[in-house]
C-alpha positions as CSV (number, residue, x, y, z in Angstrom):
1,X,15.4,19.5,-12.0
2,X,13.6,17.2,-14.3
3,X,10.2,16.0,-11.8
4,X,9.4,12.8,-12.7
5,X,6.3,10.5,-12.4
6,X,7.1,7.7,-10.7
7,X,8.5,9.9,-7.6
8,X,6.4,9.0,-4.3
9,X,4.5,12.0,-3.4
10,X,3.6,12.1,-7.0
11,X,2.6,8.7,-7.0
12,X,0.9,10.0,-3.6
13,X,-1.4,12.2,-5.1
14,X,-2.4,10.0,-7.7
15,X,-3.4,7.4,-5.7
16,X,-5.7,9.9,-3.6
17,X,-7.4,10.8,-6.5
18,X,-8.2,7.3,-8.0
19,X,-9.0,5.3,-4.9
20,X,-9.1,8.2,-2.2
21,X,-6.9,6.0,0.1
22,X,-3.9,6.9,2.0
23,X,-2.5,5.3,-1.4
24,X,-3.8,2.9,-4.2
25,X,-2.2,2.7,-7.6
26,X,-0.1,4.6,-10.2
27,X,-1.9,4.4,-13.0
28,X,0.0,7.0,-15.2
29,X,2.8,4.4,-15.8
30,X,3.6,3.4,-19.4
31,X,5.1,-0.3,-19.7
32,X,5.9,-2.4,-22.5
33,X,4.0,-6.0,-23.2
34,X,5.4,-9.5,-22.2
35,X,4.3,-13.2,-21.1
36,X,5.4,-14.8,-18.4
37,X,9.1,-15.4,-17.8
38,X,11.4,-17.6,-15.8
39,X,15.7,-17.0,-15.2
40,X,17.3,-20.4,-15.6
41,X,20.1,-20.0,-13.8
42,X,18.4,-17.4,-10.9
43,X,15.2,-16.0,-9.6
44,X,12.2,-16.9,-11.6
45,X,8.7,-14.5,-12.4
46,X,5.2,-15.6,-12.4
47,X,2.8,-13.4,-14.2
48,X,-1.0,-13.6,-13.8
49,X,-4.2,-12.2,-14.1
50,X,-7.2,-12.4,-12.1
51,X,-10.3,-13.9,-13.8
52,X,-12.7,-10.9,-14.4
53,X,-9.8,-8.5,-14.7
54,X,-10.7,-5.4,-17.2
55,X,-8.4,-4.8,-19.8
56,X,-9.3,-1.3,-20.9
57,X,-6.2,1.5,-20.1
58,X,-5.7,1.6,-16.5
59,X,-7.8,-1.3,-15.4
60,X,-6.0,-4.5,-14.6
61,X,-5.1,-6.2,-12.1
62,X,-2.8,-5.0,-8.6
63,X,-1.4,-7.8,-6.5
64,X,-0.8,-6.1,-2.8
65,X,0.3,-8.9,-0.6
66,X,1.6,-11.9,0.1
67,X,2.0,-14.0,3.3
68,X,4.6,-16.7,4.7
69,X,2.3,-19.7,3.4
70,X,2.2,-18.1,-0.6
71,X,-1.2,-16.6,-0.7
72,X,-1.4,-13.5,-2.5
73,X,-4.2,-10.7,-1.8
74,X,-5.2,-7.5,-4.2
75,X,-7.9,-6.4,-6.3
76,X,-8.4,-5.6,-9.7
77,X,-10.4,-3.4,-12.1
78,X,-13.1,-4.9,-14.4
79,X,-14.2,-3.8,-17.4
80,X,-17.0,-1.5,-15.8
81,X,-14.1,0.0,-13.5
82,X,-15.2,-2.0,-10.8
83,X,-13.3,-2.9,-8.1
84,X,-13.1,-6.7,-7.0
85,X,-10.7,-8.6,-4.7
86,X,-8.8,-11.5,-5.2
87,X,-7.0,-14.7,-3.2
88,X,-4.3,-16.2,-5.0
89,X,-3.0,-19.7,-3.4
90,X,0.4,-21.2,-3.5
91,X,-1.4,-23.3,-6.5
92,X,-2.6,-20.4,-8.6
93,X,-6.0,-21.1,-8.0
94,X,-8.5,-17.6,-7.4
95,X,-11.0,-16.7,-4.9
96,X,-12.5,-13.6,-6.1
97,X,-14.1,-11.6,-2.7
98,X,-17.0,-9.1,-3.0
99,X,-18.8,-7.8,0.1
100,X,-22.4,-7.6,-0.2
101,X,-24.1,-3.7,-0.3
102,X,-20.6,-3.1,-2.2
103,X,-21.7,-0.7,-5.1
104,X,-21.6,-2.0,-8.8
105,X,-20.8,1.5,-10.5
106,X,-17.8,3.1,-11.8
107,X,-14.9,3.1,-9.2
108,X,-17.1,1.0,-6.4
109,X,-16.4,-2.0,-5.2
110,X,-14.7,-4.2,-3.2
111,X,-10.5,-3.5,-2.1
112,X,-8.1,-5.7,-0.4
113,X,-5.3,-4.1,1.3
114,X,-4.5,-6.5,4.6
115,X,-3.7,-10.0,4.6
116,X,-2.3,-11.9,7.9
117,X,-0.4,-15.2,8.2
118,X,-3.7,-17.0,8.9
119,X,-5.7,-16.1,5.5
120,X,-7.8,-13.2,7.2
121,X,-8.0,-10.1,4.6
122,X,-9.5,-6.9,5.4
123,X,-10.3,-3.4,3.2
124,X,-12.8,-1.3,2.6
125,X,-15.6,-1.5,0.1
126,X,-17.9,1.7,-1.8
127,X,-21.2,1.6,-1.7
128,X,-23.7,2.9,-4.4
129,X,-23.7,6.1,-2.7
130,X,-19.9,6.5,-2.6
131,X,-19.2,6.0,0.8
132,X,-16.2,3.8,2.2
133,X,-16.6,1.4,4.8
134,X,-14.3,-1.0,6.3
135,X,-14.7,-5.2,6.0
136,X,-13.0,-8.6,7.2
137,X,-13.4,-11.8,5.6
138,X,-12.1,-14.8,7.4
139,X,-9.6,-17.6,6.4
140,X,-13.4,-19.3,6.3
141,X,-14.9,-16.7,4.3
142,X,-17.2,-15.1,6.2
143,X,-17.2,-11.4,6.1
144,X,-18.0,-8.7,8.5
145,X,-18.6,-5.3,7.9
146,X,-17.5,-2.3,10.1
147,X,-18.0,1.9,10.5
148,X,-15.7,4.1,12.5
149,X,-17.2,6.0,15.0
150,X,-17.9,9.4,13.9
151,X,-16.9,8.2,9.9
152,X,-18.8,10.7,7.3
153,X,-21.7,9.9,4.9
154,X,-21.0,11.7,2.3
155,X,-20.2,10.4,-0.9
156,X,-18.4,12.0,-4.4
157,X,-19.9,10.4,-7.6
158,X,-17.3,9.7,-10.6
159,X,-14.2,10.3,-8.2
160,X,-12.7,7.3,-6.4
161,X,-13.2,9.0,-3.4
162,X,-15.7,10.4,-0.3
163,X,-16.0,9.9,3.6
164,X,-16.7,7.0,5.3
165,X,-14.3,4.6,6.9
166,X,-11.1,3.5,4.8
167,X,-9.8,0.9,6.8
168,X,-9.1,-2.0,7.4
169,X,-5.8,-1.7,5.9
170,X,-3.3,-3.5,7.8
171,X,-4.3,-6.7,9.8
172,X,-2.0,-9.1,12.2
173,X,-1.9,-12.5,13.3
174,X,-4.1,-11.8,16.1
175,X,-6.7,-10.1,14.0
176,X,-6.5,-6.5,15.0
177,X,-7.0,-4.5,12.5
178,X,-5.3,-0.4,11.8
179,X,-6.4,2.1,9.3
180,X,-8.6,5.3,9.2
181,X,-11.7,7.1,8.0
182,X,-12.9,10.5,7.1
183,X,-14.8,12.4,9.1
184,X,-18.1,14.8,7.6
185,X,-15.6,17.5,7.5
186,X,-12.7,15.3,5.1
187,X,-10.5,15.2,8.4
188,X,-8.7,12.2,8.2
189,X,-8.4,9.5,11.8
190,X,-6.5,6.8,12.9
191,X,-8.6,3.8,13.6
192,X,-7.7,0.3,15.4
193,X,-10.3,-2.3,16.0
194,X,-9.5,-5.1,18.1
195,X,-10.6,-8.6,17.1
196,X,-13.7,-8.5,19.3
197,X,-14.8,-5.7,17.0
198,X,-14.0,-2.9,19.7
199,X,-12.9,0.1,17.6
200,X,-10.4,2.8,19.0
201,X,-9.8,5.9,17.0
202,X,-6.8,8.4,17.2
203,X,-5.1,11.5,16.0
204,X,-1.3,12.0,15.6
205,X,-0.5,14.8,17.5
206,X,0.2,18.0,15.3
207,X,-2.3,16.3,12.3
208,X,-3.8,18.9,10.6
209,X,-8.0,19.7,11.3
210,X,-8.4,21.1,8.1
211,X,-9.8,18.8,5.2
212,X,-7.4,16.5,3.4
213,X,-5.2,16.7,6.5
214,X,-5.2,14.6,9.4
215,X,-3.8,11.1,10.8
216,X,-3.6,8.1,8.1
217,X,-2.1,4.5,7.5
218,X,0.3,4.3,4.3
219,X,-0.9,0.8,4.3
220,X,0.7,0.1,1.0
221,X,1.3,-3.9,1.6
222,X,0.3,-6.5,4.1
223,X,0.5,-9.3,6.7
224,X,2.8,-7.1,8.8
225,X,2.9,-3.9,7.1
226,X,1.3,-0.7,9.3
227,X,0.6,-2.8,12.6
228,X,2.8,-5.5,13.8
229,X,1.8,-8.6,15.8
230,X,3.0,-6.3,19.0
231,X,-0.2,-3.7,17.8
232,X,2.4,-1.6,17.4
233,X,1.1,1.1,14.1
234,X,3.4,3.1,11.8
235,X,1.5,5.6,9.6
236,X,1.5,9.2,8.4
237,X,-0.2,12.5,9.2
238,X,-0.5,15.5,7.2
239,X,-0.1,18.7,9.7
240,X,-1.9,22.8,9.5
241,X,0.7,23.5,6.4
242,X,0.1,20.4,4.7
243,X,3.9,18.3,5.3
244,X,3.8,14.9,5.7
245,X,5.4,13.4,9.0
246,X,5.4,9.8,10.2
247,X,4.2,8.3,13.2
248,X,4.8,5.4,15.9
249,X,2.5,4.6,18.0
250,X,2.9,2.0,20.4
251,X,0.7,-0.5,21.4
252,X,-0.2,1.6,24.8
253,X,-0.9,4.4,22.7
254,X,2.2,6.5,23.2
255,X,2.9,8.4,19.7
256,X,6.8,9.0,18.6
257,X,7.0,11.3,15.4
258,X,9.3,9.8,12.7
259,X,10.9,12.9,10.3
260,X,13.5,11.1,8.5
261,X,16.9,13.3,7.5
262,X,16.4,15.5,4.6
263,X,12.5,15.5,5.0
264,X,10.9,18.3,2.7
265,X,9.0,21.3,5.3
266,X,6.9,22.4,2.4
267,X,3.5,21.0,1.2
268,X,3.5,17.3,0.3
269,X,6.4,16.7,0.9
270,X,8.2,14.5,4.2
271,X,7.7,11.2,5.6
272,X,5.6,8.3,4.9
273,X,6.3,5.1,7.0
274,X,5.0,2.1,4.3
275,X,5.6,-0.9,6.9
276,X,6.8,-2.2,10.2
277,X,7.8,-5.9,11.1
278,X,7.0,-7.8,13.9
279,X,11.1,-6.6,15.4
280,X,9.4,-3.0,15.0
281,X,11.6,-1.5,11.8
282,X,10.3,0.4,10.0
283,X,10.8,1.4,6.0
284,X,9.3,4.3,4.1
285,X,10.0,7.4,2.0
286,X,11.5,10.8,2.4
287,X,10.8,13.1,0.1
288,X,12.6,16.7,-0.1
289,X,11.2,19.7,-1.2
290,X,12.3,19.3,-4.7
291,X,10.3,16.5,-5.1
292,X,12.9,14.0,-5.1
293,X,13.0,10.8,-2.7
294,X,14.8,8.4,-1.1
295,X,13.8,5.3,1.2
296,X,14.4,4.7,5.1
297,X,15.1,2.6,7.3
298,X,14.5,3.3,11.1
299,X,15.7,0.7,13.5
300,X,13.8,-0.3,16.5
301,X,16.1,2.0,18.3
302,X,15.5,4.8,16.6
303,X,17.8,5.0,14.2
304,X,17.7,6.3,10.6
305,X,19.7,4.7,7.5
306,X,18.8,6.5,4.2
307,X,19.2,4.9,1.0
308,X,18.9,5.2,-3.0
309,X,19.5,1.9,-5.0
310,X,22.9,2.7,-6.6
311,X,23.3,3.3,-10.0
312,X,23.4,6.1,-12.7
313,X,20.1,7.8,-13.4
314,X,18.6,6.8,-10.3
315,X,16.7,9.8,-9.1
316,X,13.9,8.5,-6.3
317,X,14.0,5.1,-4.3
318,X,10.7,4.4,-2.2
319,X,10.8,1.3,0.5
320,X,7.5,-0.2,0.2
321,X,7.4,-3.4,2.9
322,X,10.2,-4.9,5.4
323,X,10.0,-8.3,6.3
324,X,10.5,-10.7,9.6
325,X,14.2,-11.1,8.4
326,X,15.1,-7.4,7.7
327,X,15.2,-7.5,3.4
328,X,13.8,-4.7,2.1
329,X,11.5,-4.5,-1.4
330,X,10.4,-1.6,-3.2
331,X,10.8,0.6,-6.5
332,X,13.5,3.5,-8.0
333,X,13.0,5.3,-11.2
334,X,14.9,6.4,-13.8
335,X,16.4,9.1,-15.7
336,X,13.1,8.2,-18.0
337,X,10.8,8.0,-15.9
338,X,10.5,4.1,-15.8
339,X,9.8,2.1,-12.5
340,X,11.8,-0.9,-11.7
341,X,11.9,-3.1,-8.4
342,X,14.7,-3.6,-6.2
343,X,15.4,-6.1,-2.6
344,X,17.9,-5.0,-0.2
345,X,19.5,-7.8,1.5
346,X,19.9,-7.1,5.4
347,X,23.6,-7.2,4.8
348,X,22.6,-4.1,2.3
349,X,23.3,-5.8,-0.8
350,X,20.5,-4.5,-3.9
351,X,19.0,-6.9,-6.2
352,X,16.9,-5.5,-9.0
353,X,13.8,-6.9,-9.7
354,X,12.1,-5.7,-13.5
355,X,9.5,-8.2,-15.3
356,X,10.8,-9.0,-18.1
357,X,10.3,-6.7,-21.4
358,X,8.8,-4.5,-18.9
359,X,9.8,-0.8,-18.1
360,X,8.3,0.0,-15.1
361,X,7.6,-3.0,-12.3
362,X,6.4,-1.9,-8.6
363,X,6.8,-5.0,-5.4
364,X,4.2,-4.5,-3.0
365,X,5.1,-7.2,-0.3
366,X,7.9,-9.5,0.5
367,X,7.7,-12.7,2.7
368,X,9.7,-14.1,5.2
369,X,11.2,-16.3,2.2
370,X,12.3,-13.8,0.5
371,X,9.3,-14.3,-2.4
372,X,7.6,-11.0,-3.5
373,X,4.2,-10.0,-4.8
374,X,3.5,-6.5,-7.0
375,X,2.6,-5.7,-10.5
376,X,3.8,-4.5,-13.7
377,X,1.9,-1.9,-16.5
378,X,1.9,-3.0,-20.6
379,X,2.2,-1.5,-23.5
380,X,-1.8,-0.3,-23.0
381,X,-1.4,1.0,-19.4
382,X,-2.8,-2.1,-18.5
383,X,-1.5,-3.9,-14.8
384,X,-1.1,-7.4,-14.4
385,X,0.4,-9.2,-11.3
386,X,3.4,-10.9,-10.7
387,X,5.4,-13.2,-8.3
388,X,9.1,-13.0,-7.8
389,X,10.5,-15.7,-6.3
390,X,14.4,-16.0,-5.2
């Protein structure tokens, strides 16, 4: 069976290598060049680029999030392979966000991942040693800095990645912030801080102890993506043999283990959980031990619906963010190997989402209006953002 680039444990992997996060960006993709683009009859696309944004192979720029009021958090890549943030508003207008003591070398810098309903964004920056640790800034912009208890020191030069504290990566309305660090063994641990700055840490139980295993958020979008407004938080761990399995835990700290049907039992390969809404479903990946994946859907109750976006040549679906109304976004690839975006309607109806001239096209986030947020790769490997609106 043909393995092909754009599956999600794939896309996994990269994205521990380049930003050594529980995910960041596939930046193998190969696209095609375009401008911005609007349907006339139909949903319309906004492309854009955030000022600074490098324009080398890879670099570019990744738009992560979006929230009910039409901002729009991510980061981008300079032309130093820097890492800066960004806040788009409903007008276009760019706020770009760099915590001081954030390194200024290759692959430092500054990274988004959470945005709540009231402006508040939270990530993690690098320091000039290599070393993660977590940050807030404000809807006023003031930003506070934050280390995990027991978070390692350890840096690793030239590769994206190193111990320290990798979170925050989800953040809701009330403030709390979920996400994880590395220990100074590479163990990976859930973290939640609570907006008075109190931080709780936690392991799934049956995460691994070995390094590269352990209890992570798949924080792949925002404003209610791996911790709900309840505090509930939906992530992944990574057991002894190296499977992925998904996680619930509940805001008293009670864990539930999510394995979706037709979960792989063989190294890097299961569940990931991507996001939960405030109603507590949850969407994500499964992944069999071929390699090949489908999305989820798990129902506050429990339940499991599978899914692939129908259509010939459709080999892997992945479910990146569920909204407060139930629709679905995400991406499938093709036959070729090309990435392009879909919604699922509550009702279970697919609409496909592809920039256009452009092959491969990832969502990130969806609002409660249905509008989405992601990015799309050109002819150069090159990301821009874009905005999908219904």
């Amino acid at each position: 069976m043909k393995t092909n680039h754009i599956t999600f444990y794939q896309f996994c992997s990269a994205v521990r290598r380049n930003a050594a996060l529980a995910f960041c960006v596939a930046l193998c993709m190969l696209g095609l060049g375009l401008s911005a683009s609007a349907q006339k009859h139909g949903p319309t696309f906004t492309t854009f680029d955030a000022p600074g944004a490098g324009t080398d192979p890879n670099g570019g720029t990744y738009a992560w999030g979006i929230n009910d009021q039409g901002v729009i958090m991510g980061w981008y890549l300079d032309a130093n392979f820097v890492h800066q943030s960004f806040l788009r508003d409903p007008h276009g207008r760019f706020t770009t966000v760099a915590v001081p003591g954030a390194g200024t070398g290759w692959c430092q810098g500054t990274l988004a991942w959470g945005l709540n309903l009231e402006g508040a964004i939270t990530g993690n920056y690098i320091d000039p040693n290599d070393v993660f640790h977590g940050f807030l800034r404000d809807p006023h912009g003031r930003i506070t800095t934050f280390d995990a208890p027991g978070a390692g020191t350890t840096g690793v030069p030239f590769s994206c990645g190193g111990q320290g504290t990798y979170g925050g990566e989800s953040i809701n309305p009330e403030g709390a912030i979920a996400g994880f660090y590395s220990d100074s063994n590479g163990v990976l641990h859930g973290l939640l801080r609570a907006r008075d700055g109190t931080i709780t840490t936690f392991d799934a139980p049956g995460a691994g102890t070995s390094a590269g295993q352990g209890t992570s958020l798949n924080a792949w979008t925002s404003v209610v993506d791996g911790l709900n407004p309840a505090g509930a938080i939906t992530g992944s761990y990574i057991d002894g043999n190296n499977v992925n399995h998904g996680f619930l835990r509940d805001p008293h700290g009670t864990f539930t283990t999510i394995d979706a049907p037709g979960a792989g039992i063989t190294g890097d390969h299961g569940t990931w959980p991507n996001s939960i809404n405030p109603e507590g479903a949850i969407v994500g990946a499964v992944c069999d031990d071929g390699g090949m994946c489908q999305s989820f859907l798990r129902n506050p109750r429990g339940r499991f619906t599978t899914f692939q976006v129908p259509g010939e040549g459709n080999e892997s679906t992945t479910a990146m963010h569920i909204n407060s109304v139930g629709a679905i976004t995400g991406y499938y690839s093709d036959a070729n190997g090309g990435a392009h975006g879909f919604v699922r309607a509550p009702d279970g109806r697919f609409t496909t989402i592809d920039v256009p001239g452009a092959p491969d096209t990832v969502p990130n986030s969806i609002n409660s209006a249905g509008v989405i947020t992601g990015w799309y790769v050109d002819a150069n490997n090159v990301a821009h953002g874009f905005l999908w609106t219904p």
